[in-house]
C-alpha positions as CSV (number, residue, x, y, z in Angstrom):
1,X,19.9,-11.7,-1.0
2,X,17.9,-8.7,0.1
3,X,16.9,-5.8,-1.7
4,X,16.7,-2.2,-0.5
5,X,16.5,0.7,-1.1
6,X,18.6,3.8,0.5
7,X,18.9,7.4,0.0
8,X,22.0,8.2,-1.8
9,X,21.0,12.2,-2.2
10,X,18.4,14.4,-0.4
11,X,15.9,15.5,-3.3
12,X,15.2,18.9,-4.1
13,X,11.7,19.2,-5.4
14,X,9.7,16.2,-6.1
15,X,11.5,13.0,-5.0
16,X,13.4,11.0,-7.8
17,X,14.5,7.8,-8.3
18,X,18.1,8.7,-8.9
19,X,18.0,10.2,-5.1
20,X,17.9,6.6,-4.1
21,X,20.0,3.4,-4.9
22,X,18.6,0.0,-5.1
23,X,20.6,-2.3,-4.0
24,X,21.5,-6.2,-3.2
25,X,23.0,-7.1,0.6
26,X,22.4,-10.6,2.6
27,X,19.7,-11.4,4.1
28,X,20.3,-9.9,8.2
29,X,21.1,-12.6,10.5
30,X,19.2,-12.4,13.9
31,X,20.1,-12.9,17.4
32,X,18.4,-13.9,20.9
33,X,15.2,-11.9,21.0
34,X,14.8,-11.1,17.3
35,X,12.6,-12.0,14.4
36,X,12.9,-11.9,10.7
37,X,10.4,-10.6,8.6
38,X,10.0,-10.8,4.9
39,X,8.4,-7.6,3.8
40,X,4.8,-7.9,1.9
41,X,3.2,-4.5,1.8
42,X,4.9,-1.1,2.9
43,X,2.5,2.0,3.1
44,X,3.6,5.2,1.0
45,X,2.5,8.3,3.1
46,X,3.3,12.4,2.5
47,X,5.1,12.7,5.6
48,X,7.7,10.5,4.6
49,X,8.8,13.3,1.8
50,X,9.7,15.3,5.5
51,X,12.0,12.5,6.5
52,X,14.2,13.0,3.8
53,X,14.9,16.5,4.7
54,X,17.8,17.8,6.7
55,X,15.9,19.4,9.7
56,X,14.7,18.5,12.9
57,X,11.6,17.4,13.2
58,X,9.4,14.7,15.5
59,X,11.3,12.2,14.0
60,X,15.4,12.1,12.9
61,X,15.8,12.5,8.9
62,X,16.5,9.6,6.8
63,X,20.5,9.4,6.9
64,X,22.3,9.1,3.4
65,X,23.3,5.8,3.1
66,X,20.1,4.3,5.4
67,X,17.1,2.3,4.6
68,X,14.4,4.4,3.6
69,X,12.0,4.4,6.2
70,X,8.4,2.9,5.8
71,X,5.7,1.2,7.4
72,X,4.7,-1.9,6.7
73,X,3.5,-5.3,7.0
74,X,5.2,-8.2,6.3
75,X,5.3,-12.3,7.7
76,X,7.6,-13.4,10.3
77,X,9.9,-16.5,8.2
78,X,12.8,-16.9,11.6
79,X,11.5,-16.3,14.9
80,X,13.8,-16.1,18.3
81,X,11.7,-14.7,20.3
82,X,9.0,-16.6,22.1
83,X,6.2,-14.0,20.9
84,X,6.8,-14.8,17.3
85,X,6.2,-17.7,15.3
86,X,6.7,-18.3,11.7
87,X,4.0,-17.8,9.8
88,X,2.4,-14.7,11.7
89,X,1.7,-11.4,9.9
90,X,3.5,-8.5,11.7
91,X,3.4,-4.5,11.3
92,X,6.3,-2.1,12.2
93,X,9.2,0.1,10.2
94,X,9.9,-2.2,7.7
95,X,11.1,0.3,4.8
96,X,11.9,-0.1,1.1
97,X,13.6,-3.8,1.7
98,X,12.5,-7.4,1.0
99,X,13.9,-8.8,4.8
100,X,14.3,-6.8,7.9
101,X,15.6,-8.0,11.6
102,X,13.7,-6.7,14.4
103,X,13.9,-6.6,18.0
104,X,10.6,-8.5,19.4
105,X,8.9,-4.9,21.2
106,X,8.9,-3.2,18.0
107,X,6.6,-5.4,15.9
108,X,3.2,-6.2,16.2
109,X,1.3,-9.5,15.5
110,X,-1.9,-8.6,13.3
111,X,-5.1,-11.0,14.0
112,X,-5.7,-14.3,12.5
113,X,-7.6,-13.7,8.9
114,X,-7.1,-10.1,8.9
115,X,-6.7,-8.6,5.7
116,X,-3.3,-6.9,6.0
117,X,-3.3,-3.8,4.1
118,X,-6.3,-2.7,6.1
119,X,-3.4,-2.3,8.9
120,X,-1.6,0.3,6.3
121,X,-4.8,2.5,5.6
122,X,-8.4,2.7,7.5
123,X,-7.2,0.3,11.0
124,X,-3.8,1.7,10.3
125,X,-2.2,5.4,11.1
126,X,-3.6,7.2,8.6
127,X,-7.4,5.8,10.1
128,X,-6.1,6.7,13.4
129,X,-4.8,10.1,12.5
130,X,-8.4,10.9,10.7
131,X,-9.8,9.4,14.1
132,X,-7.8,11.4,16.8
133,X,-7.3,14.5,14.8
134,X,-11.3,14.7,14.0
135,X,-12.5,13.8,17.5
136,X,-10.1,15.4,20.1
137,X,-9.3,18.2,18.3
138,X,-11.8,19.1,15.8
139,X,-14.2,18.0,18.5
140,X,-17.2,17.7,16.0
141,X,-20.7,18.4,17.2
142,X,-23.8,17.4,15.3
143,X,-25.3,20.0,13.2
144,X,-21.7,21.8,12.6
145,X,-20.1,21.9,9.1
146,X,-16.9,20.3,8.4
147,X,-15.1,21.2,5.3
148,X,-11.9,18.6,4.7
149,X,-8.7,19.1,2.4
150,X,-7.2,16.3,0.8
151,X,-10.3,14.7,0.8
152,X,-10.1,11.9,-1.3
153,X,-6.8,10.6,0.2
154,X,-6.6,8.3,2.9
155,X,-6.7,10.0,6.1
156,X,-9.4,12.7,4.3
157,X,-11.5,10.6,3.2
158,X,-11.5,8.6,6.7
159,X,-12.3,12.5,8.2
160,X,-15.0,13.0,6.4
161,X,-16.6,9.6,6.8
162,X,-16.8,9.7,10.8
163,X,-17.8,13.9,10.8
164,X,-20.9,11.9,9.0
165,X,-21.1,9.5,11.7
166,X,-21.0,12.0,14.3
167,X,-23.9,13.9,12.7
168,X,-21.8,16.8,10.4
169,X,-22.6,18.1,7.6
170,X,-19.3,17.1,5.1
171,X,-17.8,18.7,2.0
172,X,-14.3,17.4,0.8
173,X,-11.7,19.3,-1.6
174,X,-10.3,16.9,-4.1
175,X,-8.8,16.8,-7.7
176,X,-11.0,15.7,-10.3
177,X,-14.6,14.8,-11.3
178,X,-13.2,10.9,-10.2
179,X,-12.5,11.7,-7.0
180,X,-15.4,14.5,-6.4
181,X,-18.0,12.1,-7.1
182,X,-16.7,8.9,-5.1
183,X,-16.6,11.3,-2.4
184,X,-20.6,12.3,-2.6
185,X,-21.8,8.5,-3.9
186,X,-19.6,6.1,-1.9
187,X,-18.0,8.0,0.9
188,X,-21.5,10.3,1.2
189,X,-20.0,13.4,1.8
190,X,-22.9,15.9,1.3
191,X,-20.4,18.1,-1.7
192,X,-17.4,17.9,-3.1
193,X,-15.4,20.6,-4.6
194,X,-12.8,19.7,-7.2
195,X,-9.9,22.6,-7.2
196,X,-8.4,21.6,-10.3
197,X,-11.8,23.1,-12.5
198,X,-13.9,25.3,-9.8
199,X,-13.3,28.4,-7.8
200,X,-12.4,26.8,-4.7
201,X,-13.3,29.9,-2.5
202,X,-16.5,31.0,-4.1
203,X,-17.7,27.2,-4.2
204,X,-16.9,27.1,-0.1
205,X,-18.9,30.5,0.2
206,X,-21.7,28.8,-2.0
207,X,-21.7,25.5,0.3
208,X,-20.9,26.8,3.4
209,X,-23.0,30.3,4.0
210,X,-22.4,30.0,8.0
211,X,-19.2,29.7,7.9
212,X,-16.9,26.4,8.0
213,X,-16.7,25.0,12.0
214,X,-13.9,22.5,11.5
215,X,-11.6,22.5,8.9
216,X,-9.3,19.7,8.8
217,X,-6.4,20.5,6.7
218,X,-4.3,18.0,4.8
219,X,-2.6,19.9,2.2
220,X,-1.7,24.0,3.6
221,X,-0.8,27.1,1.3
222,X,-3.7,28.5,-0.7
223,X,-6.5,26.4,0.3
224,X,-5.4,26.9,4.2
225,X,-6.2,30.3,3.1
226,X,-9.3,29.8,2.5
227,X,-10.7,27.9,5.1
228,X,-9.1,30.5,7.4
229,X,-11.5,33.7,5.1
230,X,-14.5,31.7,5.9
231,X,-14.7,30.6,9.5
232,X,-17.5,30.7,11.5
233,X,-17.3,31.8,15.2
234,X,-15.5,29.6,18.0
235,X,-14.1,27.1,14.8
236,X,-11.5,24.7,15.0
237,X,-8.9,24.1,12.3
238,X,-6.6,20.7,12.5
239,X,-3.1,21.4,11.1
240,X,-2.7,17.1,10.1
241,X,-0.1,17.9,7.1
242,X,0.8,20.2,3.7
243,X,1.1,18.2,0.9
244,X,1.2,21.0,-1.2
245,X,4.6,22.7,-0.2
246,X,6.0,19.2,0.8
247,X,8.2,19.2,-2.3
248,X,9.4,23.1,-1.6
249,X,9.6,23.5,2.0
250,X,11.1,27.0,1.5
251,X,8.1,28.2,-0.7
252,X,6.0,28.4,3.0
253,X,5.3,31.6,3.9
254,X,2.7,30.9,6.7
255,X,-1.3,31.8,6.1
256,X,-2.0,35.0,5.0
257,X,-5.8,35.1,6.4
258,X,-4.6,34.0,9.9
259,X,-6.2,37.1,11.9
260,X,-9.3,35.5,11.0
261,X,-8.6,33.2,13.8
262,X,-8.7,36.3,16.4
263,X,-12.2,37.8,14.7
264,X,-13.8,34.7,14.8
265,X,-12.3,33.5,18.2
266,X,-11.1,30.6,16.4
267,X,-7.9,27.9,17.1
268,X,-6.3,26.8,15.2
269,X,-4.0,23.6,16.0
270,X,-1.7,20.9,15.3
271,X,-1.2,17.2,16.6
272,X,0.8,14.1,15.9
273,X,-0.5,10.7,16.2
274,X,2.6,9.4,18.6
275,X,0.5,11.6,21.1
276,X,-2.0,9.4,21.2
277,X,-0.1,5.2,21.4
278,X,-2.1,4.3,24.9
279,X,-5.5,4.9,23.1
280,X,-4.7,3.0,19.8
281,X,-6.9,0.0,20.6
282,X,-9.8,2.5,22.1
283,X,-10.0,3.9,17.8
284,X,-9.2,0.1,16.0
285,X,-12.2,-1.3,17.8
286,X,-14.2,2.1,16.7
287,X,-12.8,1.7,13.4
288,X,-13.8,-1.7,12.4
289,X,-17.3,-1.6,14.1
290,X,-18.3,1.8,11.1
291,X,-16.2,-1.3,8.6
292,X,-18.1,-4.1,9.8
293,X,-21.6,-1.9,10.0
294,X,-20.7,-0.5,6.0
295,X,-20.4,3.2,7.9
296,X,-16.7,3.4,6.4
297,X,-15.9,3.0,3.1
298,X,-12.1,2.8,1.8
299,X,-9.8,2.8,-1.4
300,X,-6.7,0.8,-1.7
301,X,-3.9,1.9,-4.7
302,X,-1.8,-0.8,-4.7
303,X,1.2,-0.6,-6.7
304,X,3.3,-3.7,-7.3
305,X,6.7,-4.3,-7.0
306,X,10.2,-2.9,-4.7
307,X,11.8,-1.6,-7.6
308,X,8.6,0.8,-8.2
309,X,9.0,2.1,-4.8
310,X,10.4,5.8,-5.6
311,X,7.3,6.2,-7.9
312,X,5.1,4.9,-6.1
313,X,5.7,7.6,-3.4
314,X,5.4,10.1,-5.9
315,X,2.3,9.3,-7.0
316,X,1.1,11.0,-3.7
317,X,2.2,14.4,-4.8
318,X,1.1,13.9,-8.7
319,X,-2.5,13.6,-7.3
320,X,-2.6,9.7,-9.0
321,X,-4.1,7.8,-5.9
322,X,-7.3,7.7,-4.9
323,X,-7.3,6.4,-0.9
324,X,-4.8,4.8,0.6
325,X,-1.2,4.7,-1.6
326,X,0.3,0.7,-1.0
327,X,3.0,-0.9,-2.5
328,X,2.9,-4.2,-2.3
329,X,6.5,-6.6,-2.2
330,X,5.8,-9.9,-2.0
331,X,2.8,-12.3,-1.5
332,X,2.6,-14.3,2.1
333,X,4.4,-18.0,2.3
């Protein structure tokens, strides 16, 4: 049998368990050009709390009665297509299930001895997204300042690590002393401000007295705020998500400070990482020479166990995880 999970009712506020069912149904039979994979590890991400809204968006909601929708990696165990053999460690939408059928064009084969989850997090979208929405639109320059929100989370932290690289000066907004300091002593951003026990504004004024030239913002409302009050002339500010008003979509009332963008000649702009498929190996190969060199360092929260799926995903908006939010399934065969 197969367990899943589905969405029985779209949540209002943070996401619960009871909006989902777990459930038992057969294992999917496959046909002519399919594989079946048995699920190991699916990634929990903020975005996914958009999917379960009603709304359009780049992607259709999560239907009542569907499969929640997740990334993942899992192990081919019946193969009938000719670029699958058991044994090999895919990635693709496997959501909140044990087993999953798959047409052959929307999996791909990971490489022999790579750790798997590293697919999920830092050679996964969330690297990519730090990598694309840094370089092509923050467009760093060496010298400049680069304050990051979310900073501790997996695509923040990722940021942060490569403004470094690329010769920035770094300071990251987190929650908690925890997280402030593995910022500064593993990640080596220069400062970290923790916004659950400082003055977020007066500490950016304090560490930025130029003015902030990229701000890469994971999280919106008050701290997009902000960012926005101290820009410095011809900045950039990524729009890569808003955790913060994720769980109250009508609370969004847009930034207040937004004329700053017109004094200070400033854009301000938002990208999805679809935009950028044909240049996915060009940031992998990028990603894992900073891994291999000890440039990049990454956190894994790995939660264990499908019927901890619905909590593990709210651990992103209870500010639990540090890095990349897992939940792991099942071991490999």
């Amino acid at each position: 049998m197969n367990r899943q999970w589905q969405l029985r009712t779209r949540p209002q506020g943070m996401v619960k368990d009871s909006d989902f069912a777990l459930i038992s149904s057969p294992v999917p039979q496959i046909s002519d050009g399919e594989v079946l994979v048995k699920t190991l590890y699916v990634s929990c991400d903020p975005a996914m709390r958009g999917w379960l809204e009603d709304r359009r968006s780049y992607v259709p909601p999560v239907q009542i009665g569907e499969v929640m929708r997740a990334n993942g990696v899992g192990q081919v165990v019946e193969s009938r297509s000719a670029d699958f053999k058991v044994g090999d460690l895919v990635q693709g939408m496997l959501g909140w299930q044990e087993y999953s059928a798959h047409a052959a064009k929307a999996l791909r084969v990971l490489p022999p001895g790579a750790q798997p989850t590293l697919f999920l997090g830092v050679l996964g979208m969330t690297g990519l997204t730090a990598y694309f929405g840094l370089l092509d639109i923050g467009k760093p320059v060496a010298g400049e300042t680069v304050l990051v929100s979310g900073a501790a989370g997996a695509t923040g932290s990722i940021v942060g690590q490569i403004a470094r690289i690329h010769g920035c000066r770094v300071i990251g907004i987190a929650g908690g002393k925890d997280k402030c300091d593995w910022l500064v002593k593993e990640a080596r951003f220069d400062a970290a401000i923790d916004y659950k026990s400082e003055d977020v504004e007066k500490r950016v004024r304090e560490l930025c007295p130029k003015g902030v030239n990229i701000y890469f913002d994971n999280v919106g409302g008050e701290i997009l705020d902000v960012a926005l009050g101290n820009l410095a002339q011809r900045a950039r500010v990524v729009i890569c998500g808003g955790i913060s008003v994720y769980n109250d979509p009508k609370s969004v009332t847009g930034p207040r400070r937004y004329l700053n963008l017109l004094v200070t000649r400033s854009r301000m702009e938002g990208f999805l990482i679809f935009d950028y498929v044909s240049r996915f190996g060009e940031a992998i190969r990028e990603l894992s020479g900073w891994l291999q060199k000890g440039e990049l360092r990454h956190e894994e929260d790995i939660q264990v166990g499908i019927e901890n799926a619905p909590a593990t995903l709210r651990r992103l908006f209870e500010g639990q995880n540090r890095g990349k939010q897992i939940l792991k399934i099942a071991d490999p065969a």
